[in-house]
N, C-alpha and C positions, 0 to 999 in steps of 0.2 A: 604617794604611796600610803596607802589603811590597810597599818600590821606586814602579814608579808605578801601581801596582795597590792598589784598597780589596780590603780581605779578604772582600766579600760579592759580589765581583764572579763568584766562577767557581759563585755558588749559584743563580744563574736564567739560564736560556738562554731562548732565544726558542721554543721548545717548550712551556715550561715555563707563561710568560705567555700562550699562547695558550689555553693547558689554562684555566688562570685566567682569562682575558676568555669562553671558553666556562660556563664553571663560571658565574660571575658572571650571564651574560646569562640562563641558564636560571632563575637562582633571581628575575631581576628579572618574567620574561615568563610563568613558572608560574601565579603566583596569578590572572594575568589571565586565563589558561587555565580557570580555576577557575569562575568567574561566571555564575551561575542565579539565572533571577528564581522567587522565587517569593513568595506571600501571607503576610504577615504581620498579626499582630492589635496595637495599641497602644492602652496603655490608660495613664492617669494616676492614680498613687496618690493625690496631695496635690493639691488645691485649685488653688498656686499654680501646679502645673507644669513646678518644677525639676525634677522627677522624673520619666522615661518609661519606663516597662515594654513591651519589644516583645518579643511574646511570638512563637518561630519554629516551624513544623511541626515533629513529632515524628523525625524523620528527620534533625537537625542534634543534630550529641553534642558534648557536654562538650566543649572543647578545639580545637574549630574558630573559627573567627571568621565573625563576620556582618559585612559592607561594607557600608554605607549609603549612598545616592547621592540625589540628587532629579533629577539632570539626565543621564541614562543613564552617559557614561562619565567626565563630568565630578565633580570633588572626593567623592572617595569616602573613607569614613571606616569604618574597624575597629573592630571591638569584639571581646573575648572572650564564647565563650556560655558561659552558665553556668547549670544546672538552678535553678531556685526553687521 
């Protein structure tokens, strides 16, 4: 603290956070931008069924993620794709 001032006070102005709540809101609302149904094939390797192989169109690469949903917008879950 210098006097009644914190030393990180003159490093964010209110510009700066707004830049920030923008920044932030884009990277929250993007993915949802993102969102296309399309056809998948699922198939189970092992008997028991711990295991699901969801195989996606050929048109999804490496390094994207596949969102899995049952109830349109509702508890959607990520996964990494990855060639096999």
């Amino acid at each position: 603290m210098i006097g009644n001032h914190y030393e990180w006070d003159h490093m964010s102005t209110p510009s700066d956070v707004r830049v920030l709540l923008v920044v932030i809101t884009c990277l929250v609302i993007y993915p949802w931008l993102t969102i296309k149904k399309v056809d998948i094939n699922i198939s189970y390797p092992t008997k028991d069924r711990h295991i699901i192989l969801v195989e996606f169109p050929d048109y999804v690469t490496p390094g994207q993620f596949g969102r899995v949903s049952r109830g349109g917008l509702w508890e959607w879950h990520a996964f990494a794709v990855n060639r096999s």
